[in-house]
Each structure stands twice: as structure tokens, then as C-alpha cells.
C-alpha positions in Angstrom: 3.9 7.6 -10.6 3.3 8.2 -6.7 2.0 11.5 -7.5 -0.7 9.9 -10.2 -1.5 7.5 -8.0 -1.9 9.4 -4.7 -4.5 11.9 -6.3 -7.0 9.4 -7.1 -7.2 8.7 -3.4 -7.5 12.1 -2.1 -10.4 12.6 -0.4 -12.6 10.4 -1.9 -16.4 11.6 -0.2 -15.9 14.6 -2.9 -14.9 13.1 -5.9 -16.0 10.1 -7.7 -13.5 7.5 -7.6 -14.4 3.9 -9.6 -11.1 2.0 -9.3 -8.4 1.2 -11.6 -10.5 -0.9 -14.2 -10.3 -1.3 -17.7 -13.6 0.2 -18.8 -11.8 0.5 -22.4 -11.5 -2.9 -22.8 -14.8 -4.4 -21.7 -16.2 -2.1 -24.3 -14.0 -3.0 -27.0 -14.5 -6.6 -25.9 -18.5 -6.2 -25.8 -18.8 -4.1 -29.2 -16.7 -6.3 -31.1 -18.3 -9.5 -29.4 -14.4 -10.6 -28.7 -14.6 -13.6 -26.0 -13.5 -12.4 -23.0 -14.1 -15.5 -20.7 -10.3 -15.8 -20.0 -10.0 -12.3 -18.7 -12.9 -13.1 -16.1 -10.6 -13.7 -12.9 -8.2 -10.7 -13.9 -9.0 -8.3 -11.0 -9.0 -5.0 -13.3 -11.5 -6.5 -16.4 -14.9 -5.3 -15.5 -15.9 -8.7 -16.6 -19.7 -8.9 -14.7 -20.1 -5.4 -16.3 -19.9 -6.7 -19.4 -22.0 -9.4 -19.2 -24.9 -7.9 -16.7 -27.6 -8.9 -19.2 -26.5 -12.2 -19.8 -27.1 -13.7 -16.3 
């Protein structure tokens, strides 16, 4: 696991690097209109993503 997580911090300038979010989910979550408004506080739910054209 310290391998895994050590190369997504290597040198960041030259690769792209957009955190450890659930991009999955907010899809799944926005495709099948699933309310999401619990997950809003969880820090790895890209929960404003989501719901950019609501707002």
C-alpha cells in the first residue's frame, strides 16, 4: 500500500494528480438521480461536482 500510495505523489508538476475522490460514485449517484445529500460532508465524494448546475 505505501508503494501505491507514494507514486501518486511523485513529482506532481509532471503528472496530473486529482486526489483520492470518488469520481465513480458521484456518477453513479448523478446518472441514477440517487440522493446524495448525506454524502455531502464526506471529504472523498465530489459532492459540488455533482451538483455544479444546480447552484
Amino acid at each position: 500500500m505505501k508503494e501505491f500510495h507514494n507514486t501518486s505523489i511523485v513529482n506532481i508538476r509532471s503528472q496530473i494528480f486529482s486526489g483520492y475522490w470518488s469520481f465513480e460514485g458521484g456518477a453513479i449517484a448523478k446518472i441514477l438521480n440517487l440522493d446524495d445529500s448525506t454524502l455531502g460532508d464526506t471529504p472523498y465524494y465530489p459532492y459540488d461536482m455533482v451538483h455544479y448546475r444546480e447552484k
